[in-house]
FIPATOR-423565 format. One record per atom (N, C-alpha, C): z, x, y. Coordinates in steps of 0.02 Angstrom, whole numbers, plus 50000, padded with zeros to 5 digits. Example, Ala and Ser with C-alpha at 12.3 -4.5 7.8 and 13.67 -1.06 7.14 Angstrom:
BEGIN
503905066049716;503905061549775;503905066049835;503545064249888;503575068449947;503945064550002;
***
This chain:
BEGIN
490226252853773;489836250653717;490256248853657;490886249153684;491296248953604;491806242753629;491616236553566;491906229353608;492376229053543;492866225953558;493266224953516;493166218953464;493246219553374;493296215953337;493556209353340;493516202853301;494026197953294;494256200253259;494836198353212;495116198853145;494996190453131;495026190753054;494576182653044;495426179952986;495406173352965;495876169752943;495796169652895;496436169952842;496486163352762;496996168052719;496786168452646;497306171752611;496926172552545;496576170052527;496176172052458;495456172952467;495196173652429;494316175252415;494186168852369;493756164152372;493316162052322;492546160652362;492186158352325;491456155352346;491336151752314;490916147652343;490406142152322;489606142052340;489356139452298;488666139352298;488686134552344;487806134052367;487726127152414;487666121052370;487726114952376;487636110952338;487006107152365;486586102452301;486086100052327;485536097352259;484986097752275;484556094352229;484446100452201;484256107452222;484156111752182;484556114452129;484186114752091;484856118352015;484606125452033;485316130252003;485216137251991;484526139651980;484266144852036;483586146051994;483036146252025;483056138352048;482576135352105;482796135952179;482186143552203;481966144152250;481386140852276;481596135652343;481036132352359;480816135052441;480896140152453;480576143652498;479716146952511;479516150352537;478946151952536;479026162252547;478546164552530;478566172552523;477896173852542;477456175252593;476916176052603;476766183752644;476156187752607;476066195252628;475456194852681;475526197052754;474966194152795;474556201752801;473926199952809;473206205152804;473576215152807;474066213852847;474276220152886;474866221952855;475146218652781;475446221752730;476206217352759;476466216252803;476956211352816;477036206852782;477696207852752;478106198852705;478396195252770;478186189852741;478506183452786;478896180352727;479596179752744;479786175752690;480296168452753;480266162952712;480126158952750;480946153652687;481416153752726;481896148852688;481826143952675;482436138252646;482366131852649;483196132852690;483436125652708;483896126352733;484536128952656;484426124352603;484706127852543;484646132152497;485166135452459;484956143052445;484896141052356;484576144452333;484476146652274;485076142552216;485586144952245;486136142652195;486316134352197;486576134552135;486496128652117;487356123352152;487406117952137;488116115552148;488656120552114;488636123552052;489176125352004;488756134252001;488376136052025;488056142452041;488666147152092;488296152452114;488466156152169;489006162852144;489296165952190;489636169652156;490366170252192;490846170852154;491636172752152;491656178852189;492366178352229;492556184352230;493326184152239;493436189152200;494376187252181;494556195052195;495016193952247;495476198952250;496096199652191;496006208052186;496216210652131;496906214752168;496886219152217;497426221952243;497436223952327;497936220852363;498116221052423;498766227252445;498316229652471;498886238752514;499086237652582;499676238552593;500056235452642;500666232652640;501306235252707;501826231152720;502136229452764;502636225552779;502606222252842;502906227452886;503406230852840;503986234952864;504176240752827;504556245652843;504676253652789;504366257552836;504446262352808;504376268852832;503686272352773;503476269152707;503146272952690;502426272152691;501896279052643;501306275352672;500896271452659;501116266752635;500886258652621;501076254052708;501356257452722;501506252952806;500646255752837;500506250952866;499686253952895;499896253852951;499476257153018;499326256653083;498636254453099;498276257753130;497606255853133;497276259153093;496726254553048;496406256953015;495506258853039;495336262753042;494826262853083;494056263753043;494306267852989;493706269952937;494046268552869;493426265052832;493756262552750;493086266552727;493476269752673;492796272352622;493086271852570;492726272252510;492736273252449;492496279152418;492966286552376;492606290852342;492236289552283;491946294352246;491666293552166;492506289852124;492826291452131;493106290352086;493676283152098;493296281852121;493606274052150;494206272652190;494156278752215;494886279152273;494726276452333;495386273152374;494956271052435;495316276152488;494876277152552;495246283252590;495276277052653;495616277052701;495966271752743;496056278052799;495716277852859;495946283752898;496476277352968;496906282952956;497446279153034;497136282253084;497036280153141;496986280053204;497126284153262;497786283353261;498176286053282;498236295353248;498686296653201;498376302853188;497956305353151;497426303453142;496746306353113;497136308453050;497186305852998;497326306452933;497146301452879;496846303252843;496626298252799;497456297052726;497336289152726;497626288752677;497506286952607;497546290252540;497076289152499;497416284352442;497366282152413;497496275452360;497036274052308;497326274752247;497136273652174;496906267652188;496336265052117;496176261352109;496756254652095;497336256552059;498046252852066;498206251452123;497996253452180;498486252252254;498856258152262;499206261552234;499596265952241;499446269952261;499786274552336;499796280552366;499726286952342;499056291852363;499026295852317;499096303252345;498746303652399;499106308652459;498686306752509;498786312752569;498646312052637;498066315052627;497736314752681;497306319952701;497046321552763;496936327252808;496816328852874;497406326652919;497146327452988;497636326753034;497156328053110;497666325353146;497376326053225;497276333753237;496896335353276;496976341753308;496066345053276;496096352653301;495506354653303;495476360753254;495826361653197;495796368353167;495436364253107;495306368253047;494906366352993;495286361952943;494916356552932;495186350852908;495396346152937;495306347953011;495866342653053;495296338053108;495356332853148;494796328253175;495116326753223;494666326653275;495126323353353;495016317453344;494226315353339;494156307553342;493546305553303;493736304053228;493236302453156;493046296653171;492376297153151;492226288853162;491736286253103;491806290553050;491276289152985;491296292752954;491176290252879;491116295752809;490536293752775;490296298752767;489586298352717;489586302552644;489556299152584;489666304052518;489026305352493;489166312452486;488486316652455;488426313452361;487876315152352;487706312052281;488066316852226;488456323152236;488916326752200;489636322652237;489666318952250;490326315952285;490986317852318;490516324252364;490946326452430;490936320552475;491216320952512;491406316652572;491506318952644;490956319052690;490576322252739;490876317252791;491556318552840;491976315552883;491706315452946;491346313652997;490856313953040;491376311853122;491536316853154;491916320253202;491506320353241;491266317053300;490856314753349;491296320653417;491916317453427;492136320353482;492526328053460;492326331053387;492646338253378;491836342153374;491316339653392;490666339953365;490586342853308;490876341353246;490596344053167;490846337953118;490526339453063;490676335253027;491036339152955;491546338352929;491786341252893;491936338452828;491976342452770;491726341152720;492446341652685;492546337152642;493056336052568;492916335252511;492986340152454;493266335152390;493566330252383;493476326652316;493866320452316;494456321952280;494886327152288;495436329852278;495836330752361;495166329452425;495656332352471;495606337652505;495436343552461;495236350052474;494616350352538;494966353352598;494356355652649;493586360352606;493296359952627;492686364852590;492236366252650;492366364152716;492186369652749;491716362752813;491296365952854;491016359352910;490356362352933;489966357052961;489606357152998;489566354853063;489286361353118;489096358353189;488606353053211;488786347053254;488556342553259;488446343253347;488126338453387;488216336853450;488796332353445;489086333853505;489826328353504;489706325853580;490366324453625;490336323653668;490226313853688;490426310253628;490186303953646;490576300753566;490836295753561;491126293353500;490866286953483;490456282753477;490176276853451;490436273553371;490996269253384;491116264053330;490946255953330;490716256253282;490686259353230;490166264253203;490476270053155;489776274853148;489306271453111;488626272553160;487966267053110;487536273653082;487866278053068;487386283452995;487576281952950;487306288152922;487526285252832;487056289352777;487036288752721;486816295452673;486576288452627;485726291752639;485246286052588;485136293152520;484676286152480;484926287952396;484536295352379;484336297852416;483746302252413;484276312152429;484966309652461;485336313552492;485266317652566;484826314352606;484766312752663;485396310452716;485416314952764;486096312952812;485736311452894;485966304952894;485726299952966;486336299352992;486316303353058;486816302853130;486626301353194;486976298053212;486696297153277;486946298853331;486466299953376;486426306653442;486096300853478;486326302053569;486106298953614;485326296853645;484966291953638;484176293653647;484126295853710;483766299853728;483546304453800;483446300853818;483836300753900;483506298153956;483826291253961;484036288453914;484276279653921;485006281153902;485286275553941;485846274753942;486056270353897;486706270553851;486936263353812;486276263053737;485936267453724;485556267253666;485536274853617;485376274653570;485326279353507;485006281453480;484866286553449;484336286753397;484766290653327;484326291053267;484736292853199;484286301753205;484666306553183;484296309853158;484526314253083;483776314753039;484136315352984;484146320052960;484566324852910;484566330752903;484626331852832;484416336952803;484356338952718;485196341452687;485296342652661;485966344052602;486256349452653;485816353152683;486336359652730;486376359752801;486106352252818;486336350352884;485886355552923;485196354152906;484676355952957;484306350152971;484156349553019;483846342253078;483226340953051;482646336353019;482226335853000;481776331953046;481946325953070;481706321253108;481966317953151;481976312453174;482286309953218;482076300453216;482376295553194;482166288853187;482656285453247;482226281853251;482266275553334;482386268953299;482956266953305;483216258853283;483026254553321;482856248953297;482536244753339;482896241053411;482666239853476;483076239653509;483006232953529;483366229853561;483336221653586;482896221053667;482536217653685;482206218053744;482156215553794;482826210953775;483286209153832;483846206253845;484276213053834;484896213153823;485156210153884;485916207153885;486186204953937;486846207153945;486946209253999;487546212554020;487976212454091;488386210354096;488706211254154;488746218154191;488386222054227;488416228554266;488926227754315;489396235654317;489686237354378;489566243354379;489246246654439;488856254254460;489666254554522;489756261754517;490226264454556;490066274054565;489706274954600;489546281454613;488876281554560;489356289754523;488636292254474;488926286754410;489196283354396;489626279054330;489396272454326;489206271654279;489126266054267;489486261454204;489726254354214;490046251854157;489466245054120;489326243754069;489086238354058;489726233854018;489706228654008;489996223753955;489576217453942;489406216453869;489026212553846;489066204553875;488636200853895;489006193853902;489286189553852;490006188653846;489986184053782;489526180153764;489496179353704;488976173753660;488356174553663;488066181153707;487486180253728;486906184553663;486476181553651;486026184453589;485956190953578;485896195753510;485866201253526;485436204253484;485476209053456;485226214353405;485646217953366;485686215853300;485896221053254;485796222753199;485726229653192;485486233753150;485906237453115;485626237753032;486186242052995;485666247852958;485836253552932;485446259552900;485546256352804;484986257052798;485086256352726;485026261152707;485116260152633;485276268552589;484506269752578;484016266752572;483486268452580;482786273352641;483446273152681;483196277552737;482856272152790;482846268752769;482496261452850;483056257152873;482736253152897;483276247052936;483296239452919;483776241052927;483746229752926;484336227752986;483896221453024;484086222353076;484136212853096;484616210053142;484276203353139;484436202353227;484116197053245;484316192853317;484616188553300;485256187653332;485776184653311;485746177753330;485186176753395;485186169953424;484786165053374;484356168553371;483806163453304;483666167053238;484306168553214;484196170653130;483626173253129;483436178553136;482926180453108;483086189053082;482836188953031;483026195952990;482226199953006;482436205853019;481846208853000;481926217052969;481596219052910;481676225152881;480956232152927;481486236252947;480936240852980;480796246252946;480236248852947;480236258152901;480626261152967;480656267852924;480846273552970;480216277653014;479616273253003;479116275053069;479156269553104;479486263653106;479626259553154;479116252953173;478816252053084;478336247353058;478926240453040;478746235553064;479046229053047;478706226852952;478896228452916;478906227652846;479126219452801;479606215752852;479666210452827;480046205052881;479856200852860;480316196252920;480336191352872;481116189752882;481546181652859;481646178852912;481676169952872;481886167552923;482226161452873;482656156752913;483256151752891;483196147052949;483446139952914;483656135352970;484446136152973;484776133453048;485416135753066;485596129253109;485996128853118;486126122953178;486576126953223;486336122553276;486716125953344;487346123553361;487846128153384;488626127353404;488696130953479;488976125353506;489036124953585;489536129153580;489346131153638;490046134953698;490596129853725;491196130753709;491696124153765;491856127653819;492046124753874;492186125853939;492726129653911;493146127353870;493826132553847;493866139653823;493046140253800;492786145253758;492666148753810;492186146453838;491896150053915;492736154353969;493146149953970;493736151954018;494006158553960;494306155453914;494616162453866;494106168553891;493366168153875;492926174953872;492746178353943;492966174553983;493036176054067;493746179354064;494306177954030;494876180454035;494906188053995;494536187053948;494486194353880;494066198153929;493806198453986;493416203354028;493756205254074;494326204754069;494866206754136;494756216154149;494966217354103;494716226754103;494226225854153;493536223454132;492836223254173;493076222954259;493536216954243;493366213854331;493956218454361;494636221054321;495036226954344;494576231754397;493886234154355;493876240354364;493196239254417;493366233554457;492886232254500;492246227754477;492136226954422;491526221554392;491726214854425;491136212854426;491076205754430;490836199854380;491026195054343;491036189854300;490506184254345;489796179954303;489556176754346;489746171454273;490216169954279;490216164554227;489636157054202;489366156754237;488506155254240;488176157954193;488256162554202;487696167554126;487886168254071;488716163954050;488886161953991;488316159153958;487976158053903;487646153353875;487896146753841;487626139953845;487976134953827;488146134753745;487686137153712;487656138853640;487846145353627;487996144353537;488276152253529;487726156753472;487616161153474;487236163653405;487536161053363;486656161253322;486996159653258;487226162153219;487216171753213;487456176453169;488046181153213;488476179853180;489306186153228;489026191653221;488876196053137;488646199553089;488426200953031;488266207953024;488106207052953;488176212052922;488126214052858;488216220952805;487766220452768;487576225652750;486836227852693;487426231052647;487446228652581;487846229852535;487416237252503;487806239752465;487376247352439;486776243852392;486956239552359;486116238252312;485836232952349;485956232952417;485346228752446;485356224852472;485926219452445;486036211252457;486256211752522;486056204652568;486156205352654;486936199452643;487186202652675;487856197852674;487866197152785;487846191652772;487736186552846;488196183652868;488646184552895;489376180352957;488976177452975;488876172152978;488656166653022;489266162253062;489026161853114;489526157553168;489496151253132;490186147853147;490426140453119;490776135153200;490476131353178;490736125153228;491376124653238;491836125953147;492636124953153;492826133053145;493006133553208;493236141153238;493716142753186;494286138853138;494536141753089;494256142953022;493736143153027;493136146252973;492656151753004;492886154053062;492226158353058;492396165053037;492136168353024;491996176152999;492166175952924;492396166852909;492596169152848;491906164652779;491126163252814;490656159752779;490156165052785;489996167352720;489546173252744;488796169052693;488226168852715;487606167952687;487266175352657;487146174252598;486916179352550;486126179852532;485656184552546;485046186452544;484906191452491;484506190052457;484386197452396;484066198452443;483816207752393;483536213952440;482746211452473;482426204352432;481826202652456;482136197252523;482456194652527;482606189652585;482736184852577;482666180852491;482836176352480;483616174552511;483486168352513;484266163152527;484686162552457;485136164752451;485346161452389;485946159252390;486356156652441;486986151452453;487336156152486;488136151152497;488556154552534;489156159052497;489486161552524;490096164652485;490586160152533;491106157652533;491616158352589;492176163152554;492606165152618;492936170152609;493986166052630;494286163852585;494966160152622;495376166452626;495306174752630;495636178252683;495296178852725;495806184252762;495646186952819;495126192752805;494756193752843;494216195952846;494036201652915;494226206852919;493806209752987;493176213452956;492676214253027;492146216153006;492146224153039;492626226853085;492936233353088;493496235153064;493666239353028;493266242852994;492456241452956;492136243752945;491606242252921;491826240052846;491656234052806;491936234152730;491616236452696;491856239152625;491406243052587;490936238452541;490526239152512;490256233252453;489766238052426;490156238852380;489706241152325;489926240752255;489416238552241;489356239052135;489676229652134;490256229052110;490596222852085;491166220652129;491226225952208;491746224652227;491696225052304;492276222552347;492346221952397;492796226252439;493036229752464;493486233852509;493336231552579;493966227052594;493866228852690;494816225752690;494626225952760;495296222052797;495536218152798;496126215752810;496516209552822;497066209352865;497306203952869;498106203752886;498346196852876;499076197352881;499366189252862;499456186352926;499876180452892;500096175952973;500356179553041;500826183653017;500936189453080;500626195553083;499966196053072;499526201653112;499556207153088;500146208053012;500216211852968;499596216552942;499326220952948;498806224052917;498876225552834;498236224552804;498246225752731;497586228052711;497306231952675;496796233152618;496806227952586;496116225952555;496126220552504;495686223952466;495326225252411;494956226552357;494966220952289;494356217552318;494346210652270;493546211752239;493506209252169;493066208952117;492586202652137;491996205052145;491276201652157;491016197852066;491216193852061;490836190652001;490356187452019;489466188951990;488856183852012;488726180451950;
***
């Protein structure tokens, strides 16, 4: 269940609005509430912003080097968070240690380590910050989740179910101080559920993310084991936890957004026009080749069930105040992951951002308040932090 990232292209941040007849302002979409309390909000193909509209985003400081010994050299970065106090924590991979960095860039200390004694993580796969701004490190395969100041200081853990590691972690701590983890749904294989727990990590409920209903997958069964792998390109479902305690979730094949409660009520549905981008025979051979593991381990590839078209959405992020930030797939493969379409918290369209760095969407990036935190790398595959300033 855990497919590997692209890493995306360029070297700076700016955006542009869409250009067009609309000036700043003018939304010419439709917003309609049907008998049973459901918004339909309904796009135009252009967003809100005007030609000279939209919003900036300028990187301010990049962490990372090509070469050295110190800890500005990255390895894999697997989890990016941000504390209260505007530090970013960068956990390596390899030995479960977070690395922490001033708002300057500059190295500020370590924190944790591989292994199983207190303070330490076999295999972290998420941080969630309490509204006093501890930082709750979520240890899937040590089953607890353990807790830091933003000094660093252990302060002690909680027992979790472990036994299973899912990245990226899709919990998360809504505004209310509520903690959503996710545990295996009974009985099904390859699916989840969140469950959420109060300030001292007692279990309250249990919420069901919305699931896709017909997923496509290449199967190989070998005894009691089973492997799935997604078919490239093929349409899907995805869902992110908002800080509000519900979901927003889209189908990637036909843009369509939809916001769910946490009783599993469809609350709103968007929708956008998109144009469609083919599959090439070249595309198709590479993604027959990226399944080699699969067909190693006895799978079989029906390259047939490639689809000729590609979704229209890679991904997406629910920023902390709301705004839907949208990867949309691009025709010129050296633009994609780097054109993201922007939705306020109602669904409106309101133009594009493009992004001229590099861009991955694992780590998960941070976005909140005025700013941006995620990944990069240069021409040689160099890894870096970027933390660039959101001007709207």
């Amino acid at each position: 269940m855990i497919g590997a990232r692209r890493l995306l292209t360029g070297s700076l941040v700016a955006a542009a609005g869409c250009a067009g007849a609309q000036g700043a302002g003018e939304w010419a979409g439709t917003m309609d509430t049907l008998p049973g309390g459901r918004v339909v909000v309904t796009n135009p193909e252009r967003g809100l912003w005007g030609a000279d509209g939209g919003w900036r985003v300028v990187e301010e400081i990049r962490i990372g080097a090509a070469d050295g010994s110190g800890p500005e050299v990255l390895g894999q970065i697997s989890i990016l968070a941000e504390d209260a106090g505007g530090r970013i924590w960068a956990l390596e991979q390899a030995d479960q240690t977070f690395k922490v960095f001033g708002r300057d860039g500059r190295f500020i200390r370590s924190v944790g380590r591989r292994g199983g004694g207190p303070g330490e993580m076999r295999q972290a796969s998420g941080v969630a910050q309490t509204r006093d701004g501890r930082l709750m490190v979520v240890d899937q395969q040590g089953a607890r989740i353990s807790v830091f100041d933003t000094a660093g200081t252990f302060l002690g853990s909680y027992p979790i179910s472990g036994g299973f590691v899912i990245f990226p972690w899709p919990g998360g701590m809504d505004t209310a101080g509520y903690l959503y983890h996710v545990v295996p749904f009974p009985g099904q294989v390859f699916r989840v559920a969140l469950v959420r727990f109060d300030s001292v990590m007692t279990p309250l409920d249990t919420l069901i993310p919305p699931e896709f209903k017909e997923p496509d997958f290449f199967e190989h069964r070998s005894g009691e084991s089973t492997m799935r792998y997604s078919v490239p390109y093929a349409p899907s479902l995805r869902w992110r936890l908002t800080r509000q305690g519900d979901f927003w979730f889209v189908l990637t094949g036909s843009y369509e957004l939809f916001r769910m409660s946490a009783r599993g009520d469809t609350i709103r549905r968007v929708t956008k026009p998109f144009q469609r981008v083919p599959v090439t025979s070249d595309e198709k051979d590479s993604a027959v080749v990226g399944l080699k593991s699969f067909t190693d381990q006895g799978g079989t590839v029906d390259r047939g069930r490639i689809p000729d078209v590609k979704p229209a959405v890679q991904d997406f992020q629910v920023a902390e105040d709301g705004y839907l930030w949208v990867n949309v797939v691009q025709a010129d493969t050296a633009m994609q992951g780097r054109v993201f379409e922007i939705f306020d918290p109602e669904g409106r369209f309101l133009g594009v951002v493009r992004l001229s760095f590099e861009l991955s969407s694992y780590p998960a990036p941070v976005l909140r308040g005025d700013h941006l935190i995620a990944m990069t790398q240069d021409e040689n595959g160099v890894p870096y932090i970027v933390r660039a300033r959101i001007e709207r």
